[in-house]
Backbone as JSON, one array per atom type, in Angstrom:
{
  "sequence": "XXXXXXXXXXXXXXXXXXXXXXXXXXXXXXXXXXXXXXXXXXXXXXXXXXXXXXXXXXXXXXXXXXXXXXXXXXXXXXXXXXXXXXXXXXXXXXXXXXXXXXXXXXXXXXXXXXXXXXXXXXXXXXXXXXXXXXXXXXXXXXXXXXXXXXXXXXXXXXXXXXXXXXXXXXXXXX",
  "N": [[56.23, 127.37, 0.01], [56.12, 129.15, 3.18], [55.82, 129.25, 6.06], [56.3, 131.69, 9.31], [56.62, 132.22, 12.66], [56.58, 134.69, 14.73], [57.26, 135.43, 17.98], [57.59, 136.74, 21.27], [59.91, 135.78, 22.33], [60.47, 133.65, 20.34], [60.51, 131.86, 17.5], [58.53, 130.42, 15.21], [59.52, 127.97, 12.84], [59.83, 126.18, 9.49], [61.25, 123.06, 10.15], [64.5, 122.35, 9.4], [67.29, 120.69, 7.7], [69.49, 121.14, 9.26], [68.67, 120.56, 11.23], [68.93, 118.44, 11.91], [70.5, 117.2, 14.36], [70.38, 118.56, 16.62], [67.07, 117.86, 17.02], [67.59, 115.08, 17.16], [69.26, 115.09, 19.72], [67.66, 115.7, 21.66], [65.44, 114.46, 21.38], [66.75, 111.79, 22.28], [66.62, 111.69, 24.57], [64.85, 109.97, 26.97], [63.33, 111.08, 28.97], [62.05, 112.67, 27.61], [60.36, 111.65, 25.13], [59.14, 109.17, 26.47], [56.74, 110.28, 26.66], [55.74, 110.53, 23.75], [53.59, 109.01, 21.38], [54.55, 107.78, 18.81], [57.39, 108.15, 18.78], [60.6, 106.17, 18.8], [62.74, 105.29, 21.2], [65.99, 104.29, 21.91], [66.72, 107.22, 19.89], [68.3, 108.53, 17.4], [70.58, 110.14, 15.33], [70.3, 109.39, 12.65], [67.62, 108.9, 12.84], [66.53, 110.99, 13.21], [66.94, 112.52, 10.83], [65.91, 110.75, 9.07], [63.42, 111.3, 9.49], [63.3, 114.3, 9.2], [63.53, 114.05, 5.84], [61.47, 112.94, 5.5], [59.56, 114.85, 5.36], [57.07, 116.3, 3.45], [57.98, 118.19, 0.5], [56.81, 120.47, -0.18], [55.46, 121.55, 1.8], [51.33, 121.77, 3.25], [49.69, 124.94, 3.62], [50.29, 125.55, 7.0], [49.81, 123.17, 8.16], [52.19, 121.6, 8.21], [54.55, 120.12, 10.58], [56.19, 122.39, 12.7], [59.24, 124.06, 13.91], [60.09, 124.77, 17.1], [62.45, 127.72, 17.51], [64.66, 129.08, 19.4], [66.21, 131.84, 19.67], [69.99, 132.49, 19.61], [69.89, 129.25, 21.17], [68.77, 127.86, 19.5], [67.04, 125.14, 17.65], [64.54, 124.28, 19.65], [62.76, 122.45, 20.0], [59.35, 121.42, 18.47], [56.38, 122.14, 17.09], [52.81, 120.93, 16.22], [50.06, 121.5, 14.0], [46.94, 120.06, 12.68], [43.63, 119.55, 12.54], [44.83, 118.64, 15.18], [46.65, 119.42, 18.03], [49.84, 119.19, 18.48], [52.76, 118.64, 20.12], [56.35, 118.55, 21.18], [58.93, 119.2, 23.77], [62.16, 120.07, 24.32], [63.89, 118.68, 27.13], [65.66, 120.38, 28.43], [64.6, 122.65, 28.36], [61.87, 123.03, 29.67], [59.36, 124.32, 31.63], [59.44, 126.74, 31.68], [57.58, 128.13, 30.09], [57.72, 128.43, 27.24], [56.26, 126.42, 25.29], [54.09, 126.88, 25.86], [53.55, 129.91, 24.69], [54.35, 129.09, 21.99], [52.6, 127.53, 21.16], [50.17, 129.29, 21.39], [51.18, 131.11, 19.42], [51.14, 129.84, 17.41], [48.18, 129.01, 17.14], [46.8, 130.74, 17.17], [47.85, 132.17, 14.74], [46.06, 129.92, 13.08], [43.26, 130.04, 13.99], [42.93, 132.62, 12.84], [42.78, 132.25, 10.13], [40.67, 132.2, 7.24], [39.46, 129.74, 6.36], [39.82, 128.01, 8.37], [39.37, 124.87, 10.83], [36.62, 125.25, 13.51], [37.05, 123.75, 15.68], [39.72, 122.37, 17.4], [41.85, 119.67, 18.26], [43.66, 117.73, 21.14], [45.79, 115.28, 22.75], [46.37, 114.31, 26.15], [48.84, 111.92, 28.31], [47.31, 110.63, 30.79], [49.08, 110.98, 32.92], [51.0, 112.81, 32.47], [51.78, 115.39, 33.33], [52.96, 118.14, 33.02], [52.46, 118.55, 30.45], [49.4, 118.44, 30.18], [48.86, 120.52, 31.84], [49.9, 122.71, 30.07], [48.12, 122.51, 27.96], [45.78, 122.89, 29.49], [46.21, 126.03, 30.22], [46.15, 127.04, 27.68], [43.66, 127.46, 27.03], [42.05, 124.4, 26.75], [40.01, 122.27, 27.63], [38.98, 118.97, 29.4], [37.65, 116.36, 27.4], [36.92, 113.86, 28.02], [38.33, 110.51, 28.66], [40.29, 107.52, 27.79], [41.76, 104.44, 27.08], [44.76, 103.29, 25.83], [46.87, 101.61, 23.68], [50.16, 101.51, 23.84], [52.04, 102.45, 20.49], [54.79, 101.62, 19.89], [55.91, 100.67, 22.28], [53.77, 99.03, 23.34], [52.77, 99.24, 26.17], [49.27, 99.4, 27.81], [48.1, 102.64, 28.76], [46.28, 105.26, 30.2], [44.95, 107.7, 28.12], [44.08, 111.35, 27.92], [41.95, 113.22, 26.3], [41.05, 116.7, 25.15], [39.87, 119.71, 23.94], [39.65, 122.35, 22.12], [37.72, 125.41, 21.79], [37.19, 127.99, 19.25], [35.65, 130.09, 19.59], [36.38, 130.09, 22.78], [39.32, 130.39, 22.73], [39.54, 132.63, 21.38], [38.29, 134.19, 23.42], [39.99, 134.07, 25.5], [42.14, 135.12, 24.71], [41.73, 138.14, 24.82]],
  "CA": [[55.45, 127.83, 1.15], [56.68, 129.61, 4.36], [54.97, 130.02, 7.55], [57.3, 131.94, 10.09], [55.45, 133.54, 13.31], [57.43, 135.24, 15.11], [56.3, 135.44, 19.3], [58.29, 137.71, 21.8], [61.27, 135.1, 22.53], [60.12, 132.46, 19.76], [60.36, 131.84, 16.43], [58.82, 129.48, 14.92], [59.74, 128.07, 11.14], [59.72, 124.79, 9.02], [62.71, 122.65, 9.97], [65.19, 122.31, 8.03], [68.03, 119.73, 8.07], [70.45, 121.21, 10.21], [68.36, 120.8, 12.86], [68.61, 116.91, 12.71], [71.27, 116.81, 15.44], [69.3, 118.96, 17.41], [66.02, 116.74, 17.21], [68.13, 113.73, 17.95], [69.97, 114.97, 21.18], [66.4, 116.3, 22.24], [65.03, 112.9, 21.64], [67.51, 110.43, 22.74], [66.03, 112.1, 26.34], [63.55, 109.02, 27.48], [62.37, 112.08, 29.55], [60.79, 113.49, 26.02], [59.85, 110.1, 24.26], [57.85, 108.29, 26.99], [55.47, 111.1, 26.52], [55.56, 110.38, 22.85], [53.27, 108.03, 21.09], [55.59, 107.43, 17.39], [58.71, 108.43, 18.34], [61.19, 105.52, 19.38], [63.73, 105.24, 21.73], [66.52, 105.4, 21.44], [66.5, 108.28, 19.07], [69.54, 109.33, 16.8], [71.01, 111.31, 14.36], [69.2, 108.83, 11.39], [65.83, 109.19, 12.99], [66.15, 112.71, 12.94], [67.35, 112.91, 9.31], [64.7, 109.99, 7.95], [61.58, 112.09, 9.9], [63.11, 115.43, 7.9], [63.82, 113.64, 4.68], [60.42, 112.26, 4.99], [58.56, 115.97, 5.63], [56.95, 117.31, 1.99], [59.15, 119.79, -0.13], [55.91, 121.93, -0.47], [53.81, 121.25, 3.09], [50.56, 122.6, 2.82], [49.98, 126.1, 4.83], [49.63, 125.79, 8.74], [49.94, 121.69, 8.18], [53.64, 121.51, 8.46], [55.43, 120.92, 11.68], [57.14, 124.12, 12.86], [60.37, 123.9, 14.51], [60.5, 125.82, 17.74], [63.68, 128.11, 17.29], [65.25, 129.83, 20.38], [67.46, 133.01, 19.08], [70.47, 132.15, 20.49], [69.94, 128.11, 21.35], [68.22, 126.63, 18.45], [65.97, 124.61, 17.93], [63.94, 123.26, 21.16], [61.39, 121.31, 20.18], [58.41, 121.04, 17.39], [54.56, 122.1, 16.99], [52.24, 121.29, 14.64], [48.37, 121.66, 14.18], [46.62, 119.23, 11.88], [43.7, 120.82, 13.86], [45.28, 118.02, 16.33], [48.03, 120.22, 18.51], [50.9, 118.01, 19.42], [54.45, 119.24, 20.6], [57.72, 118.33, 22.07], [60.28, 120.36, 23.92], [63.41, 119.65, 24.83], [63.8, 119.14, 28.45], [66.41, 121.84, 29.5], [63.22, 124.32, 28.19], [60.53, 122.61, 30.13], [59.08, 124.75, 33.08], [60.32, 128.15, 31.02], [56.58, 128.84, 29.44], [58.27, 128.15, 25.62], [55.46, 125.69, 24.63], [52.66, 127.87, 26.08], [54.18, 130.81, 23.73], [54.64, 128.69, 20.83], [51.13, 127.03, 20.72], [49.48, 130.36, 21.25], [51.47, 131.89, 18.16], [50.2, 128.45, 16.05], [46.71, 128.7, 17.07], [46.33, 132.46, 17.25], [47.42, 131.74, 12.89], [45.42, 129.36, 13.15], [42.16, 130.95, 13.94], [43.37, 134.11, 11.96], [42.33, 132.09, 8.61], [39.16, 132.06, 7.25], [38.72, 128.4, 6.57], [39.89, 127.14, 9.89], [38.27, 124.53, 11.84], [36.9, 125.84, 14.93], [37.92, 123.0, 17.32], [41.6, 122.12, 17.74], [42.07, 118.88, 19.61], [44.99, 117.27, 21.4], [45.43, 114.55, 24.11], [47.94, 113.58, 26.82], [49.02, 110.95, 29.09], [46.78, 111.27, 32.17], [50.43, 111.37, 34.43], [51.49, 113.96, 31.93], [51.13, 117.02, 34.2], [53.22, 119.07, 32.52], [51.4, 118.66, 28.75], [47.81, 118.27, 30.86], [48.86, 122.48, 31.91], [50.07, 123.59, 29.03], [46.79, 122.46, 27.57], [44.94, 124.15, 30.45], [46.95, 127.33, 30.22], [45.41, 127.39, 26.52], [42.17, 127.02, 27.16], [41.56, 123.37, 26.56], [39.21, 121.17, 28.18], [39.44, 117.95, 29.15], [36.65, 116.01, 27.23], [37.55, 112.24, 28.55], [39.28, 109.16, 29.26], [40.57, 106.65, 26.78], [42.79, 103.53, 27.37], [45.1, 102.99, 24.53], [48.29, 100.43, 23.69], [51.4, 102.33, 22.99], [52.01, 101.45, 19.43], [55.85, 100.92, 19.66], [56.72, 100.21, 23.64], [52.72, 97.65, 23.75], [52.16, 98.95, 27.28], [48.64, 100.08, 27.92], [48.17, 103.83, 29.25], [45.1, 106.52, 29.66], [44.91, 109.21, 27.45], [43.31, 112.3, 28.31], [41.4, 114.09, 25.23], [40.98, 118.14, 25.29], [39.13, 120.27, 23.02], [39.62, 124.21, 22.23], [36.88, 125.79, 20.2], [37.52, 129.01, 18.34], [35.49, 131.11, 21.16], [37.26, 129.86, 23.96], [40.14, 130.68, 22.17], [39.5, 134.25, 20.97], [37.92, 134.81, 24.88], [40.97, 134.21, 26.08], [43.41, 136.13, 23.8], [41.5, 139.23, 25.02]],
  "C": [[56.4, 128.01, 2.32], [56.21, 130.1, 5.32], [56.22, 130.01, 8.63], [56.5, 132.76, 11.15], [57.08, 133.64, 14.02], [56.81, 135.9, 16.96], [57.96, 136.64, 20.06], [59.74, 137.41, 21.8], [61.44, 134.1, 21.49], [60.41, 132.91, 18.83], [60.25, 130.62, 15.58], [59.03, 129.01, 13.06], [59.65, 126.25, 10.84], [61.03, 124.11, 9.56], [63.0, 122.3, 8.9], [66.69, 121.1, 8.62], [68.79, 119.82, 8.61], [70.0, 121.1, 10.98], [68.29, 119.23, 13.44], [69.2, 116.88, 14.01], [70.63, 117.38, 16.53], [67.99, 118.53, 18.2], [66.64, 115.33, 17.66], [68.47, 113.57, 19.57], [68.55, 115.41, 22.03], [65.75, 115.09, 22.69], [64.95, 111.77, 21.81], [67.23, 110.71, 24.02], [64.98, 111.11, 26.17], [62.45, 110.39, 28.4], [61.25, 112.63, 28.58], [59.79, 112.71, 25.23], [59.05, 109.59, 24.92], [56.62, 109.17, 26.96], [55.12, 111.05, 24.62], [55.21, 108.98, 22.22], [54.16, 107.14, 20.0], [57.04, 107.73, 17.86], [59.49, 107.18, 19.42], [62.06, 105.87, 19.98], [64.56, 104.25, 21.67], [66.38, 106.35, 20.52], [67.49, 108.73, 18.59], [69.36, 110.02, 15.78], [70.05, 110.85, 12.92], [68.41, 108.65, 11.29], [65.85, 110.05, 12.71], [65.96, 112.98, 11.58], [66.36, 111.98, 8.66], [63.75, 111.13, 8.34], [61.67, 113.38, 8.74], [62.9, 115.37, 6.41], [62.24, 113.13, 4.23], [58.88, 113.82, 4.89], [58.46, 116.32, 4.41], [58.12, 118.51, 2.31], [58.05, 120.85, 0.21], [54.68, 121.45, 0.58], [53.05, 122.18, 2.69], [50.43, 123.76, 4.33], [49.68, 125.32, 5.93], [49.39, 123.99, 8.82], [51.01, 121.11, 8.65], [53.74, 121.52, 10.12], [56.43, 122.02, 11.68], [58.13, 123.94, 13.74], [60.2, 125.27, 15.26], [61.77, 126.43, 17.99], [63.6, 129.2, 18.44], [66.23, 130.74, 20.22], [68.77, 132.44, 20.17], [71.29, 130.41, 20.94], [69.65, 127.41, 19.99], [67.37, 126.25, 18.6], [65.69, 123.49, 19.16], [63.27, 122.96, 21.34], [60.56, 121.87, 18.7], [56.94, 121.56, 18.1], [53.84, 121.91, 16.08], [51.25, 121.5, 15.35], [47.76, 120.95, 13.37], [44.72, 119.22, 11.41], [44.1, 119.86, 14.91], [46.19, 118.78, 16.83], [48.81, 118.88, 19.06], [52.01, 118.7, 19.4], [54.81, 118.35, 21.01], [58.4, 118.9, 21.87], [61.46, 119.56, 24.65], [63.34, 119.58, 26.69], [64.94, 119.97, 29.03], [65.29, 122.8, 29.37], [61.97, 124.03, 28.82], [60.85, 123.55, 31.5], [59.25, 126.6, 32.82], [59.11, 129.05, 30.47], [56.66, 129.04, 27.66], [57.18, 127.62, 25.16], [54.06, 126.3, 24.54], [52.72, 128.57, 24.74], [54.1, 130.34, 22.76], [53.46, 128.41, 20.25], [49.79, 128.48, 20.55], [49.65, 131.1, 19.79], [50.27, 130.96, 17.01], [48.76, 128.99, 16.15], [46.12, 130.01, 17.08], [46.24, 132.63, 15.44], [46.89, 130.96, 12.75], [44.16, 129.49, 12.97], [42.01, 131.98, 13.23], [42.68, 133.33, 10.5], [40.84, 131.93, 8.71], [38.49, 130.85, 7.32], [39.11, 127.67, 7.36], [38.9, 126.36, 10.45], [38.23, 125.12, 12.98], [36.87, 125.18, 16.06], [39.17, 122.4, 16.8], [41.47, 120.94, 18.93], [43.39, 118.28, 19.86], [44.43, 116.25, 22.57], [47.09, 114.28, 24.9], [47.57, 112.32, 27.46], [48.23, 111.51, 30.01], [47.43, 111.51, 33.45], [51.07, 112.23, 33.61], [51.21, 115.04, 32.35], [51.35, 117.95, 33.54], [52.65, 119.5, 31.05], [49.66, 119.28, 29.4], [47.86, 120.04, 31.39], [48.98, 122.89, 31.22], [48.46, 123.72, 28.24], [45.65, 123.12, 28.35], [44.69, 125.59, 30.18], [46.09, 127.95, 28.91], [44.16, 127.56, 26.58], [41.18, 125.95, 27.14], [40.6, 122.73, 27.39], [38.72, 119.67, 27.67], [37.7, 117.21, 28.57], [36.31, 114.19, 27.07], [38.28, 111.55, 28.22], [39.43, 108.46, 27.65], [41.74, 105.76, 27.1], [43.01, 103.2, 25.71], [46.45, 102.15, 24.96], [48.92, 101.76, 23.19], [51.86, 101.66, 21.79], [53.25, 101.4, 18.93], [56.25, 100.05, 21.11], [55.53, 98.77, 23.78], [52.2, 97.87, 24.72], [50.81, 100.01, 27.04], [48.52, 101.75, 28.69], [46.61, 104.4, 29.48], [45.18, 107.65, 29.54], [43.63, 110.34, 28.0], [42.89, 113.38, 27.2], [40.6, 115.63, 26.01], [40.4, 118.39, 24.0], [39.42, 121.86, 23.3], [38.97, 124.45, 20.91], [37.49, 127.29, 20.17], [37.06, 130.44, 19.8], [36.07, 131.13, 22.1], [38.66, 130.76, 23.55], [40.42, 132.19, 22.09], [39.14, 134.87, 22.33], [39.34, 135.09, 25.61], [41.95, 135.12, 25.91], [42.68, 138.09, 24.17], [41.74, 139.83, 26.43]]
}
């Protein structure tokens, strides 16, 4: 299996193992990680390479994380869909509109299949501004609060749950 979209500046594809070093130096940034529930900090080269080593040979379609690939840079960050959306971008690419772009490609194939669900949810930190827009930007809405433990750092937080149904979705893209 091979899902490759292909967006104006984007491209996104399965990673593949050259991109551990990539995912490491991305995610030894505390700037990237405290917004991430699983991923520890520090973050090296043998996180990177267990997480790939641990991704199925044969993901199933549109299940797989997708490695966001920058012609040029490389890879700068991750999306999946599960229908949960979750990302991370590198922070030299934050503020650039990359994640917008990327999640639109996902969820635009996304919706494109026939047996899609038609809500897609995601959540952020509620001091996550920059996730809490991107999710905007899409069409999400916020559909409440939730106090949760972080389940490596222990400290409590509140999450902010979003919802994008299929209409919203397709309203927008027009």
């Amino acid at each position: 299996m091979s899902l490759v979209l292909e967006t104006e500046r984007l491209r996104l594809r399965l990673p593949e193992v050259g991109d551990a070093a990539a995912i490491a130096a991305a995610l030894d940034n505390f700037n990237v990680t405290r917004w991430l529930a699983i991923v520890p900090h520090p973050y090296g080269l043998a996180d990177a390479e267990q997480w790939l080593g641990g991704l199925p040979e044969q993901p199933e379609l549109g299940r797989a994380p997708l490695a966001i690939d920058l012609p040029g840079s490389g890879l700068i960050g991750v999306v999946s869909l599960t229908p949960y959306l979750g990302y991370w971008l590198a922070e030299p690419y934050w503020g650039h509109g990359y994640m917008s772009e990327a999640a639109v490609a996902l969820l635009a194939w996304h919706y494109g299949q026939e047996a899609a669900e038609d809500v897609v949810t995601s959540s952020t930190r509620d001091d996550n501004h920059g996730s809490r827009n991107v999710l905007r930007k899409l069409g999400f809405v916020e559909t409440g609060l939730e106090e949760r433990t972080h389940p490596l750092r222990g400290h409590v937080y509140v999450a902010v749950n979003h919802e994008l149904t299929r209409k919203v979705f397709e309203e927008r893209e027009r």
